[in-house]
C-alpha positions in Angstrom: -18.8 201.3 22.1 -18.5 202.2 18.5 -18.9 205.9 16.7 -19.6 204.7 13.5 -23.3 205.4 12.2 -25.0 202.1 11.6 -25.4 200.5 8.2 -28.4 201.7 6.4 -28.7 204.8 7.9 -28.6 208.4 6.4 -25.6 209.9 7.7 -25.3 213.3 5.4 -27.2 215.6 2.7 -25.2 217.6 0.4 -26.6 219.9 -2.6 -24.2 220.5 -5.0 -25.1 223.5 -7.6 -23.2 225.8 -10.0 -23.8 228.9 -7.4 -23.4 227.4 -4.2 -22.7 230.8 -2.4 -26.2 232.2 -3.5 -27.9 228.5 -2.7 -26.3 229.1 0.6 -27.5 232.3 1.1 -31.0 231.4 0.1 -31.0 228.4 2.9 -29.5 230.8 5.6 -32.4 233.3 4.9 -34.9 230.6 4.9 -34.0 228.1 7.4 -31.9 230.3 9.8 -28.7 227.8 9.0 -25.5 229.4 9.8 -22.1 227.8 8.1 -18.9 227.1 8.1 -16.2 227.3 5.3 -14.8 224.2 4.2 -11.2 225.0 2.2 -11.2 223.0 -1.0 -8.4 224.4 -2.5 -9.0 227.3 -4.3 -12.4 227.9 -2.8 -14.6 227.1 -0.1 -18.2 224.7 -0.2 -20.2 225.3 2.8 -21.0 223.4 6.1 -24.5 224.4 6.9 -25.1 224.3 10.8 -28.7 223.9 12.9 -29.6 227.4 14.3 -29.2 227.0 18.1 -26.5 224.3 18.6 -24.6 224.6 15.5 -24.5 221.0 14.7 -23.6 220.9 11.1 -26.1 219.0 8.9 -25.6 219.6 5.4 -23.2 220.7 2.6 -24.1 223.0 -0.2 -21.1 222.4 -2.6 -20.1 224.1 -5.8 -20.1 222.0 -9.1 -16.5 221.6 -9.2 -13.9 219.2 -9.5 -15.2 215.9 -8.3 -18.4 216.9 -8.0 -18.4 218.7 -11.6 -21.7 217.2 -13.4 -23.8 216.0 -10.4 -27.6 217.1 -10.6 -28.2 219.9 -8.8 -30.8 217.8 -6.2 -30.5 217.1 -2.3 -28.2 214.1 -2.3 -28.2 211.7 0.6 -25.6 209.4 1.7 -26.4 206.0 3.4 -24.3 204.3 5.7 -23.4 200.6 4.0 -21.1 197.9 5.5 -19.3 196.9 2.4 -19.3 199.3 -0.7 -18.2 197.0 -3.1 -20.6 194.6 -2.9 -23.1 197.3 -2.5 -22.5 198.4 -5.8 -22.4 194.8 -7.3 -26.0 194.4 -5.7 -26.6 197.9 -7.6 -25.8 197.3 -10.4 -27.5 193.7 -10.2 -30.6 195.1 -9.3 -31.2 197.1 -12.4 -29.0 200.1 -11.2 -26.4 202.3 -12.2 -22.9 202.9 -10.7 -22.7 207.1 -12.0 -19.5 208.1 -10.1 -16.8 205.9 -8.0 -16.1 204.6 -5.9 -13.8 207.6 -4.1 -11.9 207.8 -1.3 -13.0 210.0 1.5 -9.4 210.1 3.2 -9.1 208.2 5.6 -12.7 208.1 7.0 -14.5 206.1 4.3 -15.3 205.4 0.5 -18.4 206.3 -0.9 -19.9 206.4 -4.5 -23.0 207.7 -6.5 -25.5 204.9 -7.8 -29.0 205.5 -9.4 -31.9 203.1 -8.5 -34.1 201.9 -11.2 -36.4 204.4 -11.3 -33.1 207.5 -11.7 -32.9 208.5 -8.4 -29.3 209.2 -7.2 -28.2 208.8 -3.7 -24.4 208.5 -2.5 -23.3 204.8 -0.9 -20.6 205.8 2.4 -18.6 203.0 4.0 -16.9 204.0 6.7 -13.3 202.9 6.8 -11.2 205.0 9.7 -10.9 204.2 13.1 -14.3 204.1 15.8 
């Protein structure tokens, strides 16, 4: 049986913002998430975890380094079998390729599109081992 999330579905929210820390704060207060630090080398973005179970759910991330310029907005990511010709089928569409595609280590590749009417959401294909 395989551990991958099946294609199409939403396998991650981040929100990525100039002051992550306070952003992270304000969630914690509001929504009872607790986190965990996520070292990206010089500083930390934040793994927000359900109160209760501490599943993590979400990252609030700073605007840095690859993620410098994103719009500070909830940004899903959806689960697609082949990324390249997702973006081709993008871009077809009437759509726009705004960042990648990246590499997410060994566990996948992912990019940032906008549909036709400017929304962004992030395009993951996993590519590690089920």
């Amino acid at each position: 049986m395989s551990n991958r999330p099946p294609v199409g579905s939403i396998s991650w929210f981040d929100l990525t913002v100039e002051n992550a820390d306070e952003v992270r704060a304000f969630y914690r207060n509001v929504v009872g998430w607790t986190e965990t630090p996520l070292d990206m080398g010089g500083y930390s973005d934040h793994c927000m975890n359900q109160p209760g179970d501490g599943k993590t759910v979400a990252g609030i991330c700073h605007a840095r380094g690859g993620n410098a310029g994103l719009p500070a907005q909830w940004l899903l990511y959806i689960i697609v079998a082949d990324l390249d010709e997702s973006l081709k089928q993008c871009e077809a569409g009437g759509g726009k390729v705004l960042r990648g595609p990246l590499s997410y280590g060994a566990q996948g590749r992912y990019a940032i599109i906008q549909d036709p009417a400017g929304a962004a959401a992030a395009l993951y294909q996993v590519t590690g081992a089920e």
